[in-house]
N, C-alpha and C positions, 0 to 999 in steps of 0.2 A: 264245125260249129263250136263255140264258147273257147276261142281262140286256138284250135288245135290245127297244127300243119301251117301256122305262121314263122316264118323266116326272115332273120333280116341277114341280107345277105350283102357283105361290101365288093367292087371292081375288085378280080383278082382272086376272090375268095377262094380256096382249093378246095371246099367242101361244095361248090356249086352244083357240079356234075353227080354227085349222090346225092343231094336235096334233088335236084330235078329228077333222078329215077325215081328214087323214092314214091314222090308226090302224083307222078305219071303214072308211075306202075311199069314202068321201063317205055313209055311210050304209048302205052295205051290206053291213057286218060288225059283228057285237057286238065290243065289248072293256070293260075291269073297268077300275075306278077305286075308290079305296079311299084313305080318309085319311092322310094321312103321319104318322107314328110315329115322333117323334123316340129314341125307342130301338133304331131300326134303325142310328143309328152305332155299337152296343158288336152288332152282326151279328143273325144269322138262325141256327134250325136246323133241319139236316133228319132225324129219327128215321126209323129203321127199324124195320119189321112183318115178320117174316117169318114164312108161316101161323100167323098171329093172335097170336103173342108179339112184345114188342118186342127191338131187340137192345140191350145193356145202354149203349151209349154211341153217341154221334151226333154229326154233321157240325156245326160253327159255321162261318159263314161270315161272314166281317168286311170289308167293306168300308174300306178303305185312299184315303188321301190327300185326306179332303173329299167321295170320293164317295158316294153314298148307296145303289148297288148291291152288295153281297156277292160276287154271284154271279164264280165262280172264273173264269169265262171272260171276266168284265168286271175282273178284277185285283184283285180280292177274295180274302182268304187263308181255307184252311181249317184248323181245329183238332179235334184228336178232343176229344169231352170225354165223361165220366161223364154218364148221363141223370138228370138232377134228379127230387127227390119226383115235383114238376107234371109232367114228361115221363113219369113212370111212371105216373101216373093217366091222362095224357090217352091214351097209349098203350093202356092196358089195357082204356082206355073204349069204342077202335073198333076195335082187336082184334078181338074176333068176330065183329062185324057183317062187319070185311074178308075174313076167313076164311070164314064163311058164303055173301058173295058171291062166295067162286073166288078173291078176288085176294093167291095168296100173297106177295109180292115187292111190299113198298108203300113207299111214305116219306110220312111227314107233315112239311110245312114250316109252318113257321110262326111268326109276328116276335115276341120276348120278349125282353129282354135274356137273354144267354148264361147268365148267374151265375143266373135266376131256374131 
């Protein structure tokens, strides 16, 4: 949490194979890996669901000075902002499904440039 055990790792990297012990535990832990998104310099957001509506504006998180974390506990600033058309669709789309599972109190993150 609060961006710790984030790696960007490029093709080729020679530190790869110790980042993945590492992170495993030599194998005995899963962990996610996922492409790097060079639109994670203009941040991240996190929407809010609260039983099964979203809430009308949402968290940006912009990672500051070169680093590629957002996260506010790794020195990444947060901004309120207005939730875009796209956040209102995606929002609306898993909505009831979250509601129907019980789970009132959600946040959806997910990487897009801010302004989309």
């Amino acid at each position: 949490m609060g961006g710790a055990s984030i790696f960007r790792v490029k093709e080729g990297d020679p530190n790869l194979g110790v980042i993945a012990e590492t992170l495993t535990e030599h194998g005995t832990r899963y962990c996610m890996a996922q492409n790097y998104l060079p639109a994670i310099k203009d941040g991240d957001k996190r929407v809010l669901v609260v039983d099964g509506e979203p809430v009308p504006y949402c968290l940006a998180r912009i990672p500051q000075g070169g680093e590629t974390r957002g996260n506010l506990a790794a020195g990444g600033r947060g901004e309120p902002r207005p939730l875009t058309e796209s956040d209102w669709k995606i929002a609306r789309k898993i909505g009831p499904t979250l509601k129907e599972k019980g789970l009132i109190f959600c946040w959806s993150g997910y990487h897009r440039r801010p302004s989309d």
